[in-house]
C-alpha positions as CSV (number, residue, x, y, z in Angstrom):
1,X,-0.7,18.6,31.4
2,X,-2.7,16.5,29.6
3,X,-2.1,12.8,28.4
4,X,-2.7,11.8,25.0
5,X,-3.5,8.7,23.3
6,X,-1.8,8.1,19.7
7,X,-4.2,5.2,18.2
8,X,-3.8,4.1,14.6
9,X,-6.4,2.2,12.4
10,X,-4.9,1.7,8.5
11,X,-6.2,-1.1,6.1
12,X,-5.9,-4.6,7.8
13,X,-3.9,-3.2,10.6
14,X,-4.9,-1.1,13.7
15,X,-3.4,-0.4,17.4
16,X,-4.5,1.1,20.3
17,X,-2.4,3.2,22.7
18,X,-3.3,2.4,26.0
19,X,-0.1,4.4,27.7
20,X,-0.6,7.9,26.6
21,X,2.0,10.3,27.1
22,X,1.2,13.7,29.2
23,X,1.9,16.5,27.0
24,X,1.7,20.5,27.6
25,X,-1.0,21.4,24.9
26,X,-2.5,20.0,22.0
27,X,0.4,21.9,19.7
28,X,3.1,19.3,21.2
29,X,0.1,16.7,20.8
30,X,0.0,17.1,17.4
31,X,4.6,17.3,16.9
32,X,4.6,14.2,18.7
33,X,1.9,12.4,16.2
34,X,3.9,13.9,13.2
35,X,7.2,12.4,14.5
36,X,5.2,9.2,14.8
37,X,3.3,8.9,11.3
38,X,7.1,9.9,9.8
39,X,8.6,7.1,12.2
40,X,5.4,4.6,10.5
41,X,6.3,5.4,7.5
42,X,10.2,5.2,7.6
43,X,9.7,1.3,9.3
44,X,7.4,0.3,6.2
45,X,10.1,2.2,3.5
46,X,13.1,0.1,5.7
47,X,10.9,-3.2,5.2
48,X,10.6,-2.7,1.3
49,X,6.7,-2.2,2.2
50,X,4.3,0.0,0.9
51,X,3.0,2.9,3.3
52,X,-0.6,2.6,5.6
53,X,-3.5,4.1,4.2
54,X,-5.3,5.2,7.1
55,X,-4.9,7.5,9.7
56,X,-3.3,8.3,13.3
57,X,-6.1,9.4,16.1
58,X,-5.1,11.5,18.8
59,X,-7.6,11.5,21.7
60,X,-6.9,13.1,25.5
61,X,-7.4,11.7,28.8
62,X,-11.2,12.1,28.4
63,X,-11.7,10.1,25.5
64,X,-12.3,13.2,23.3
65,X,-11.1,12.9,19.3
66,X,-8.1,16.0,19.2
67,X,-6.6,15.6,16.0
68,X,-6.3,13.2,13.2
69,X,-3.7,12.9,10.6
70,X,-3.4,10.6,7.7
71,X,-1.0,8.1,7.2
């Protein structure tokens, strides 16, 4: 397995994930980041806020960019 790291960098706002998770292949890497933008975006909706323009950065255990998705 490998452990990914889901960082997010949007307008004023960013985070780093310094707790990966291990995941089986870059396939569930990229489920588990979808289920995480949607879970972004559903807070900001709750909050009456408008949604992040940015993007959520998946990098592995070696520090190499996987996948990016937008916000």
């Amino acid at each position: 397995m490998t452990r990914y790291y889901f960082n997010v960098s949007a307008e004023n706002e960013s985070g780093t994930d310094l707790v990966g998770i291990d995941l089986p292949s870059l396939e569930a890497a990229r489920h588990h980041a979808i289920s995480q933008v949607t879970e972004l975006w559903a807070e900001r909706l709750l909050l009456g806020k408008q949604p992040l323009a940015g993007w959520l950065e998946v990098v592995d255990d070696e520090a190499r960019a996987a996948l990016r998705l937008p916000l």
